[in-house]
N, C-alpha and C positions, 0 to 999 in steps of 0.2 A: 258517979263522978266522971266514969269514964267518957258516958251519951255526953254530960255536957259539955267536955272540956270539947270535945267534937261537933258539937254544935254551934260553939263561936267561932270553928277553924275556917269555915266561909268569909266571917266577916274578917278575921285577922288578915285571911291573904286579901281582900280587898283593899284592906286599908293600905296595904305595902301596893297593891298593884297601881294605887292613886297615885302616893310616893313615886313610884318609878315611871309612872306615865306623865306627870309633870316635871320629872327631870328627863324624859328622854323629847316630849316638848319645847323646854328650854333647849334643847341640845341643838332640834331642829331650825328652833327658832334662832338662835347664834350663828351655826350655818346658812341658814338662810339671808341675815343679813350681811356674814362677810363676804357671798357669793354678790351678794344685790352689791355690797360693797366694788368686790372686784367689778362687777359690770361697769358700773358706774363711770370707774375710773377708765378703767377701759377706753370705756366713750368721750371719757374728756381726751383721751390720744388718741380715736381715732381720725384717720386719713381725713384727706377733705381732697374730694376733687376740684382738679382744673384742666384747663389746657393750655397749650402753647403751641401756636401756630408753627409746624415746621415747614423749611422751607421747598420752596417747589422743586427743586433738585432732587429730591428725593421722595420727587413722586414716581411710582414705575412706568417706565416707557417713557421717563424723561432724555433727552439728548442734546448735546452744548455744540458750541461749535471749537472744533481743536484748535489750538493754536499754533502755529506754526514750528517756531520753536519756544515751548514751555520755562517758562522762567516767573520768580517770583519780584521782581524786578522791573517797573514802568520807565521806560525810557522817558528823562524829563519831569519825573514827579515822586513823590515820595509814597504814592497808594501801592497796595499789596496786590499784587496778582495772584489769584486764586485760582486754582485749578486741579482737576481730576488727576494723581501722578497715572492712575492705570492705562489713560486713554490722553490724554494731554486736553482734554473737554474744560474750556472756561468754567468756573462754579460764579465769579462777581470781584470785584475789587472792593478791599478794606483801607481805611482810613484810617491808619495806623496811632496811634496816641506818640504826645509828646511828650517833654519835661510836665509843662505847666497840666496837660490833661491828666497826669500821675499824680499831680499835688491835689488835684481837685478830688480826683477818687478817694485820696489816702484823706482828706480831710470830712470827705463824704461816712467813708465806712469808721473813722474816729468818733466820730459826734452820735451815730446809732449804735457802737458799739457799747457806748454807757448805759443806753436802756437794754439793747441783750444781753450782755454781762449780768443785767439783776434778771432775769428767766428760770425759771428751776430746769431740772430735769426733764421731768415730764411735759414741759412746753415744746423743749428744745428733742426731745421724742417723735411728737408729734410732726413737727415740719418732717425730721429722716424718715418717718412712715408715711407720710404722703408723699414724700419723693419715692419711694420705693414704690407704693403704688403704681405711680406714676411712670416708673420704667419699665415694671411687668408689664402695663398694660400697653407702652408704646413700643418694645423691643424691637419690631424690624424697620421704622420709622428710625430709630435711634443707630443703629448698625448700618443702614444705608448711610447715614448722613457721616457716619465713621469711617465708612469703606470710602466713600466718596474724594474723604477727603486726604485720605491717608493710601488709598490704595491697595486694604488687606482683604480678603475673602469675608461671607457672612460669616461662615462660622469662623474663623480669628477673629470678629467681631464679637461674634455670640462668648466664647469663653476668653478673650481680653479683653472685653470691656464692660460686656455688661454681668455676667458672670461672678468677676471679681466685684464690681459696684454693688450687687447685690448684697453679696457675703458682707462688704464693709458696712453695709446699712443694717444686716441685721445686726454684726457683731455691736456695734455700736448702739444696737437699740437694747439687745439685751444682756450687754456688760459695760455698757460707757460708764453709767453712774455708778456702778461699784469700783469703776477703777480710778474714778474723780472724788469718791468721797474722801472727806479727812480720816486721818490715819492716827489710830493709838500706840506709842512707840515707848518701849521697855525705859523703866529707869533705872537708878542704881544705889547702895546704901548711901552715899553723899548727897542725892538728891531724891533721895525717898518722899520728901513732904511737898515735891510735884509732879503734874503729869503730864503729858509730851504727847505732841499733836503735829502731826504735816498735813498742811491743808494744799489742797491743787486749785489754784484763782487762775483767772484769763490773764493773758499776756498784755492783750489792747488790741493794735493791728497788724496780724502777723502778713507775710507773702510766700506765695509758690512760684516757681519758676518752673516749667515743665516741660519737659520731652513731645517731640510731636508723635512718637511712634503708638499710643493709647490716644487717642486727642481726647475723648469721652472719659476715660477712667483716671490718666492721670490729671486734667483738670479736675472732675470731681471729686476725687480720693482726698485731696490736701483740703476741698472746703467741708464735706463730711467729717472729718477728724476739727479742723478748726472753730467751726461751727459750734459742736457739740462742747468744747473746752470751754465755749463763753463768749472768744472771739471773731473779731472782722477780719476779710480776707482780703487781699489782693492776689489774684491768681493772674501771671503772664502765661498764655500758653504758646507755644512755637508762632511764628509767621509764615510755618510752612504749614501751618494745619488753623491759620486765623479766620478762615472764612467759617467751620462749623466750632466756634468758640463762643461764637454768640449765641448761638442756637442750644448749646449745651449749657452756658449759665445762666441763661432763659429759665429752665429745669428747676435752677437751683431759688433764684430771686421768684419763679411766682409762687412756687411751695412757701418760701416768705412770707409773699403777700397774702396766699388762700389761709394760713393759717392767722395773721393778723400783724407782721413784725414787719419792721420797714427790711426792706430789699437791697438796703445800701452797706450791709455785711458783707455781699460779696459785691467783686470790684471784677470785673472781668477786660484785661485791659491787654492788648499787643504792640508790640513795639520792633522800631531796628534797634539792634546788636547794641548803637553809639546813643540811646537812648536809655537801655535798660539799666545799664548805670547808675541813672538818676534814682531809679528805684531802689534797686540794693547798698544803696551805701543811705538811704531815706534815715534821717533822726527819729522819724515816729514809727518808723519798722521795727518790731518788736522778735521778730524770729523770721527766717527763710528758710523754705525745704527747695534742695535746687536739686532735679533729674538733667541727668546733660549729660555731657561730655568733659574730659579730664581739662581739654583745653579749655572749655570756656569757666570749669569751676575755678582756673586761677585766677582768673580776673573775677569772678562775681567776688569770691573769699575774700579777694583784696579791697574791693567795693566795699563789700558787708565790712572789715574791719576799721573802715573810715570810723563808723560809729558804734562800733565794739557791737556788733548785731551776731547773735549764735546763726551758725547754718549747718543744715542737716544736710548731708552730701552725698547720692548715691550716683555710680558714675557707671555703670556698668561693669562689665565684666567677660572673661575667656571662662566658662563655666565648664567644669569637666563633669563626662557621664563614665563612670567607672563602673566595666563587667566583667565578676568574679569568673573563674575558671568552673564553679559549680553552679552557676546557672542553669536550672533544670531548663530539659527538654518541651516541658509542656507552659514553662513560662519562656522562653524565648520569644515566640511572636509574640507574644504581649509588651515583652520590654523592648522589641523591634520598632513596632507600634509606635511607642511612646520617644523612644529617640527619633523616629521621623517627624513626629508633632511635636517634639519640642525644638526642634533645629530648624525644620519651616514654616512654623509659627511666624504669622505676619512677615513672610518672605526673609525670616531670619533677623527681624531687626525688633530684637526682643532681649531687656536687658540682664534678662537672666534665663537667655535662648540654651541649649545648649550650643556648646561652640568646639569643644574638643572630645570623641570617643574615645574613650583608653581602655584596649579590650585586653584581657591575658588572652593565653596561646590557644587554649581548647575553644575558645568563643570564637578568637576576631575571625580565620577562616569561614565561620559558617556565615558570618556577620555576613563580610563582603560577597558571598554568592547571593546570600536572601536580599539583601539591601539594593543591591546594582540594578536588577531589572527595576525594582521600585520606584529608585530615585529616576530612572529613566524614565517611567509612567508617568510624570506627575507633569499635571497639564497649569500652562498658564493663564492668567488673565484678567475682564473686570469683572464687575457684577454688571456693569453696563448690558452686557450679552450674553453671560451667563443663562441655563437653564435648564433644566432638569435630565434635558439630552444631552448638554454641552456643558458640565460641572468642569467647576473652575478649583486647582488645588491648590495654586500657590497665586498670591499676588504679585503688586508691585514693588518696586522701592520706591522710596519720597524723593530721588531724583537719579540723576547717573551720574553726580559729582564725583563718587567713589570708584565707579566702574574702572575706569582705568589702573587706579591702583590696587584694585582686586586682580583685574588681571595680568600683574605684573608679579603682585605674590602667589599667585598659583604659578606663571610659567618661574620663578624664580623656586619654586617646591619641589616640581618635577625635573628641573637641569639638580636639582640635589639629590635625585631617590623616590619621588615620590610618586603612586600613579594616579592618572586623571583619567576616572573613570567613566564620568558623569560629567556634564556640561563643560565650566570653565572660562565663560566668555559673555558679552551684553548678548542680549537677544533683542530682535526687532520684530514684533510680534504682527503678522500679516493684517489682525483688524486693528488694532491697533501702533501706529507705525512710531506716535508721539508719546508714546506710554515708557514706562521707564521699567525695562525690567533685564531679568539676570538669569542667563538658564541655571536651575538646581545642577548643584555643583554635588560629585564626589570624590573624594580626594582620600586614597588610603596610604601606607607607607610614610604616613607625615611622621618627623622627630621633632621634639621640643626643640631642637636647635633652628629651626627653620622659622623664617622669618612670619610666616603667615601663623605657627604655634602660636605664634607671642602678641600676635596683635587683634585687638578685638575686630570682628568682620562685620558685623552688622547687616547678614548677607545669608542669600539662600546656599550657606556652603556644610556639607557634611564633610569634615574632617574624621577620620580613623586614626589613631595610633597603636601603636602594638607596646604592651609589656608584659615584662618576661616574671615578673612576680606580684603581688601586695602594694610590697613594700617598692616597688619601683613604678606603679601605677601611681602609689600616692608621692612619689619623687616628680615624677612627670606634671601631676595634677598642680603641682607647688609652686611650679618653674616659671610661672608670669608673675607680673606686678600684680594680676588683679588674686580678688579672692571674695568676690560675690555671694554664690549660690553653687553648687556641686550635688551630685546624684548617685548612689554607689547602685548596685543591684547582684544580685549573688542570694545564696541561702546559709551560709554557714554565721551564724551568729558574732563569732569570733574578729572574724575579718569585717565581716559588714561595720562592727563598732571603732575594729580598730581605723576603718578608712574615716569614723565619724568623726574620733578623736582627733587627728592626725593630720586630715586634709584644709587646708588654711580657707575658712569660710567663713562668710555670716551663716548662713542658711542650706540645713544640708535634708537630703528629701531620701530614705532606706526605700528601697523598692519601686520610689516610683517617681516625679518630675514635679517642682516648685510647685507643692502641692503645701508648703509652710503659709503659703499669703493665702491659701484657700480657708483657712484656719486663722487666718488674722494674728501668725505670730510675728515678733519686731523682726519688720524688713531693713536688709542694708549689707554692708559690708566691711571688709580691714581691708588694710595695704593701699594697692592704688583705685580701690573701690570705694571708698571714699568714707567717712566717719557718719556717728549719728542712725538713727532707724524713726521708721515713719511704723507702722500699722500697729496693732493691739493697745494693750495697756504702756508700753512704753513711748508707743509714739503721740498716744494719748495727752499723758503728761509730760512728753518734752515741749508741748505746745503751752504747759502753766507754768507759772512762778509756782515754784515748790517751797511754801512760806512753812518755816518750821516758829512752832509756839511754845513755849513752856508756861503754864499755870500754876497757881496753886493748889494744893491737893485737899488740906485742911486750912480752916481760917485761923487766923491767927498766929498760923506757922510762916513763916519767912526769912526769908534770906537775911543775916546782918550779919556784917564785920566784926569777931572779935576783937573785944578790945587792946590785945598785944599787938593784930596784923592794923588796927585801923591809923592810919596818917594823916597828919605827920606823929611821927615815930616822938615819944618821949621818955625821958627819965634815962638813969643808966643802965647801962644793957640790952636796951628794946629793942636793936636792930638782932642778939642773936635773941632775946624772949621769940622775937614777931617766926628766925628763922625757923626756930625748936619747933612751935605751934606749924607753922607751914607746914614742914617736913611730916609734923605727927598726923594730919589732916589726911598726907598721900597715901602714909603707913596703914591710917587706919580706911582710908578708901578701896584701897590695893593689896593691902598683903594677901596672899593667897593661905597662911591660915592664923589662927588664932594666936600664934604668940608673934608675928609680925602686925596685929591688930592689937596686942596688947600696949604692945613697945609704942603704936602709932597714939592713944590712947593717955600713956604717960607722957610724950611728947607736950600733947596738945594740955593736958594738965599743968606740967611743969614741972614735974619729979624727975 
């Protein structure tokens, strides 16, 4: 018995071996199609090349001819003068749009906004990956034509604008749709028998208003987010950076076209000051995101409320870099580093630059020795001339409008206390004479009380403050209207959080510099930085109508009025029947326990 039971045991394991080699088969084969699945899909998002001719200004070894004295301004006409601020080099004169050419746009991007609005996801994917493509592949085309027009070094180009463009396209490619889907939302015993739904729909045709100091990223930024939500854009960008505006939402409309969607979602339109008006106060504006200035947000705000239009409002900011007294030794030059690139970041005209240092006592003496030859080294100029023997550290400004009143609050610093360690004054720079720039300024001894504390610079200036504890660095940090972006750095856990708490911000960065937008968390500010945040999932959906639903949960279950509350009211007594029953409804929705749900219970019975 025993030989034979052992001589079927070949065939028993064969037969399990079948078994298991057709289910490990299947297993392969199920793998294998939801791989070929993902492929697939894949390929329906992926990129699609194109091109876009940029312009010949930004070919290298290009040169303009300067203009005498640089002004945005045509004597006798209403075209935009364009030009290089680094070198005062003509770039072309723009044609600035009107009233009626605003209507025509906003009617343009209404009428294609109905067919992109029905787009899924993964259509509207696909356009953000071929733009992203598209900028890997063109980056010093794109930076040139950014420097050109704005006046900041390559690399302030490379990490302002294309940089952060990047991040927003991936973040947006792989979290937009989770942060747009409909939402399942808690119910409660009085409405158990439905279920609760927030859905994020397009607005229609939203607008940006934007800052020139990005020209590349803050026009792109607002149609990337807009875009992706469903809707049409009208994007204004400055008139002091209108000549590479067109070139930039070239970028955006032929990723449009190469993937198959009409082009007429984005609206790329510039205007004077007494024109922009017309747009933000527009009846079929559905939202505005406006980057500017304090001054001009009260007039758009007042625009935008002609027709009750939401704006998102980020205004900049006096951003403090707070340094703990335990600042180790071996991170010092590192956070030295970082407060010089974040203070002469595009020549300081950065809206969440840093703008005030607030060292405690063991730091700021070594600050100010390490720091002063530094800020002395730092060389100006264009990329015009720029090169590899003659690196360029700091740019230009977008004009020297402010120049004078820069240096009136640095001599108004130092008649108070303060010393001028570092520059302090325009500079006229030998190859370029028409160029607009500003020597890197250092300025230590400053107190909040001092007029230059308190007002944003927008400027190659390094401010120092000294505080004598924590708690009086984050008193200092406090003391302006604005309340932007802030930076603490230190190693004691304690403090580092309590400056987190405590310091009046939208966005605050532990250790190291507005490294939150690198991350795509909601950009923006309190106080006189303005309300509202543009990036991640909340800037996402402040761009939708947040349509809330309530369903059914089972058939046949629904809502009716009992007949004590339903009206009009009869027979006698029905007004307190109808009130007993009301009351018992809240008891029993509310009480917090069972015998305030009994009592709600008898109510609604009538005992």
């Amino acid at each position: 018995m025993t030989v034979h039971r052992h001589r079927w045991l070949p065939l028993r394991i064969m037969e399990h071996l079948d078994e298991y080699s057709a289910y490990v088969l299947g297993a392969v084969g199920a793998v294998t199609l939801y791989f070929l699945y993902l492929l697939l899909r894949a390929d329906a998002e992926a990129h699609v090349p194109y091109n876009v001719t940029p312009p010949e200004q930004a070919q290298p070894g290009w040169r303009g001819q300067a203009l005498q004295e640089p002004t945005l301004k045509v004597s006798g006409s209403s075209l935009i003068q364009c030009y290089a601020p680094a070198t005062g080099e003509a770039l072309g004169r723009v044609n600035p749009s009107t009233a009626e050419g605003i209507d025509r746009a906003i009617a343009k991007a209404k009428e294609a906004q109905l067919q992109w609005a029905r787009t899924t996801f993964a259509e509207r994917r696909r356009v953000l990956k071929t733009m992203l493509n598209f900028i890997l592949e063109n980056q010093e085309t794109i930076a040139r034509v950014a420097c050109l027009d704005s006046g900041k070094t390559m690399v302030d180009a490379a990490l302002g604008e294309i940089l952060v463009t990047t991040e927003k396209l991936r973040w947006t490619i792989r979290h937009g749709e989770e942060s747009l889907k409909s939402e399942r939302r808690a119910t409660n015993l009085l409405m158990m028998y439905k279920w609760n739904e927030v859905l994020y729909q397009p607005l229609g045709v939203v607008a940006a208003c934007v800052s020139w100091n990005y020209p590349f990223h803050n026009l792109v930024s607002p149609i990337i987010a807009s875009i992706f939500a469903g809707n049409a854009i009208i994007v204004k960008g400055s008139e002091a950076t209108a000549w590479s505006s067109s070139y930039f939402a070239s970028i955006v409309t032929r990723a449009l076209e190469a993937c198959g969607h009409s082009p007429h979602i984005v609206q790329s339109v510039v205007c004077w000051p007494n024109v922009a008006d017309h747009l933000t106060s527009h009846p079929d504006i559905s939202h505005i995101t406006f980057i500017g200035s304090r001054q001009v947000a009260h007039h758009v705000c007042a625009s935008a409320a002609k027709s009750l239009t939401p704006v998102c409002v980020e205004l900049g900011g006096k951003d403090p870099a707070i340094l703990l007294d335990d600042l180790s030794d071996s991170d010092f030059k590192r956070v030295a580093s970082i407060l010089m690139r974040g203070t002469f970041q595009s020549a300081g005209q950065n809206c969440i630059g840093i703008e005030r240092v607030i060292a405690l006592p063991k730091v700021h003496d070594r600050l100010v020795s390490y720091i002063t030859p530094k800020i002395l080294a730092l060389k100006p100029g264009s990329i015009l001339t720029a090169s590899p023997d003659t690196p360029v550290d700091v740019g230009a400004s977008i004009s020297s409008a402010s120049f004078s009143n820069l240096e009136a609050l640095i001599e108004d610093a130092v008649k108070n206390g303060a010393r001028l360690l570092a520059g302090g004054k325009r500079y006229t720079h030998p190859d370029h004479p028409q160029g607009h720039y500003f020597t890197s300024t250092f300025l230590a001894n400053v107190t909040a009380d001092m007029k230059i504390a308190q007002q944003e610079l927008f400027a190659p200036v390094f401010l120092l403050m000294r505080a004598s504890s924590v708690s009086n660095a984050i008193d200092i940090a406090n003391s302006t209207i604005y309340a932007l972006g802030a930076s603490v750095y230190g190693s004691s856990s304690a403090d580092l959080e309590r400056v987190v708490r405590d310091v009046h911000a939208g966005m605050v960065a532990v250790n190291d510099f507005a490294v939150t937008y690198m991350v795509q968390l909601p950009f923006g500010g309190v106080k006189g930085s303005g309300y509202g945040r543009f990036a991640g999932k909340e800037g996402l959906r402040s761009l939708c109508n947040m349509k809330a639903v309530t369903r059914d949960r089972w058939p046949g279950v629904k809502t009716s009025i009992p007949p004590p509350m339903d009206i009009p009211l009869e027979g006698s007594g029905a007004g307190q029947k109808a009130w007993n029953m009301a009351q018992g409804i809240v008891w029993l929705g509310y009480a917090p326990d069972w015998r305030g749900k009994l009592r709600g219970l008898r109510g609604i019975v009538g005992l």
